[in-house]
C-alpha positions as CSV (number, residue, x, y, z in Angstrom):
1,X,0.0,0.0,0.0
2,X,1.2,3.2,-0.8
3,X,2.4,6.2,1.9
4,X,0.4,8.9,2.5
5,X,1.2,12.0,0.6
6,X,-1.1,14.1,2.3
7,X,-4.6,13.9,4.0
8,X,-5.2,17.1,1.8
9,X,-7.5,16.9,-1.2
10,X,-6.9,18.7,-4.3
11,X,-9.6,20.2,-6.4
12,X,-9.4,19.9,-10.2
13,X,-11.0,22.1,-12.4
14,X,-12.9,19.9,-15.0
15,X,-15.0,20.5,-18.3
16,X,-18.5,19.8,-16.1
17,X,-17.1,21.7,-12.9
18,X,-14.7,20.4,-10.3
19,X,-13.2,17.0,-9.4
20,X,-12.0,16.3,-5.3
21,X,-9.3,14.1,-5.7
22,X,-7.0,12.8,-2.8
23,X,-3.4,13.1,-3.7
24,X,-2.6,9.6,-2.5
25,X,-5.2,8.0,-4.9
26,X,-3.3,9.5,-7.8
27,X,-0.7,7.1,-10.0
28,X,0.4,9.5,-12.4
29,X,-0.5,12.2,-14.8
30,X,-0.1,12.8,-18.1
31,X,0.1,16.2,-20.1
32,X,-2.1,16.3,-23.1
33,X,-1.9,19.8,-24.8
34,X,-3.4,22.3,-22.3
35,X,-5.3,19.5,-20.7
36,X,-4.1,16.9,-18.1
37,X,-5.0,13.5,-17.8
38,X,-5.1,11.9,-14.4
39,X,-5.3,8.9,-13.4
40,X,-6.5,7.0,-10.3
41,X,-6.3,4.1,-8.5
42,X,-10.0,2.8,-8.8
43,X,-8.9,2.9,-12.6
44,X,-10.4,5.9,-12.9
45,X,-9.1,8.8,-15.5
46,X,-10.1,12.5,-15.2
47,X,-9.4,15.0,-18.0
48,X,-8.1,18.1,-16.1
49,X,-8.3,21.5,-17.8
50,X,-5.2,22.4,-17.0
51,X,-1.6,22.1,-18.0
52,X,0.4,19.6,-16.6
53,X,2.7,22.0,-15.1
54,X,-0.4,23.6,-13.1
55,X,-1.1,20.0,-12.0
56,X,2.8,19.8,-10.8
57,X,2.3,22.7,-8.8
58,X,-0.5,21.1,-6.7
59,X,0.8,18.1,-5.9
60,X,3.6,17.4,-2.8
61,X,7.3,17.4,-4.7
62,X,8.3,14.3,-1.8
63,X,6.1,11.9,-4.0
64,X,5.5,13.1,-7.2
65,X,8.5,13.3,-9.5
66,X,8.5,14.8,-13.3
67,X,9.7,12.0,-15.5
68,X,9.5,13.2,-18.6
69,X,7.6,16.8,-19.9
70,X,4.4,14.8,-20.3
71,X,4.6,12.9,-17.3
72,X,4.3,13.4,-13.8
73,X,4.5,10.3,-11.6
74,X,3.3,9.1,-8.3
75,X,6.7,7.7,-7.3
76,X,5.1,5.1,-4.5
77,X,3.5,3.4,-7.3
78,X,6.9,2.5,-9.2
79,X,7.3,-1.1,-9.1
80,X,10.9,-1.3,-11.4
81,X,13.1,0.9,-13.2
82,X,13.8,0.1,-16.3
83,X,17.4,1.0,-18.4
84,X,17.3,-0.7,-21.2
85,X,16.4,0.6,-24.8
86,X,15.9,4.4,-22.6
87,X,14.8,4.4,-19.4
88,X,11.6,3.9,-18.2
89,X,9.7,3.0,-15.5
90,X,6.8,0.5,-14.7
91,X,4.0,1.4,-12.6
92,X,2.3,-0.7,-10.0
93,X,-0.9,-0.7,-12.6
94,X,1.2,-2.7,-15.2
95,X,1.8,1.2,-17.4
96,X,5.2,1.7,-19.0
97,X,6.4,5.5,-18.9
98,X,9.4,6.9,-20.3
99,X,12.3,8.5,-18.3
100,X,13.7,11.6,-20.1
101,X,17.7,11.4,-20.3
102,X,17.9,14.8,-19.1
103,X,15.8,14.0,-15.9
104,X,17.3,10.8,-15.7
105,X,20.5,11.1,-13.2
106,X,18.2,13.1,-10.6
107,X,15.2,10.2,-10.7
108,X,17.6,7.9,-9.9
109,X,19.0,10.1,-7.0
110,X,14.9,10.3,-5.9
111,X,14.1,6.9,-6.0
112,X,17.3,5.6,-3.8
113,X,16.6,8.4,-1.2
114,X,13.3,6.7,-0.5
């Protein structure tokens, strides 16, 4: 079971109105032009109007960690780290997401501190 990031719940500003979300039911999210995609652990996805980087800004930087400039992962839900053929990693739900090489060094530094 993942650690608590924080009892606090973040509000997400939606096409239909606003989405409460706890920040310890996220897994990751993913940029997708001005929108964000997030998405949950009841397998849930919400489509966030708002840029990833708005997203980033909300959420605690002990336990989510940039990857890559379109995603932004839970890091309590990495199950491996992946090297080979570019690094990546693969998340507790089975998804495969790219490390970017110029993030890379850092991420590693994050995930070993934990």
């Amino acid at each position: 079971m993942p650690t608590s990031t924080n009892s606090k719940k973040i509000i997400f500003p939606t096409s239909f109105g606003f989405q409460i979300v706890k920040p310890e039911n996220i897994i990751y999210c993913q940029a997708d032009q001005n929108y964000t995609k997030v998405f949950l652990l009841d397998s849930k996805e919400l489509l966030i109007s708002k840029p990833l980087n708005h997203i980033e800004e909300l959420l605690s930087s002990d336990f989510f960690y940039r990857i890559h400039k379109s995603y932004l992962v839970n890091i309590n839900f990495i199950n491996a780290y992946i090297k080979v053929d570019g690094p990546s990693v693969i998340l507790e739900n089975g998804t495969k997401l790219p490390v970017a090489t110029r993030r890379n060094k850092e991420f590693i530094n994050v995930l070993t501190r934990q």
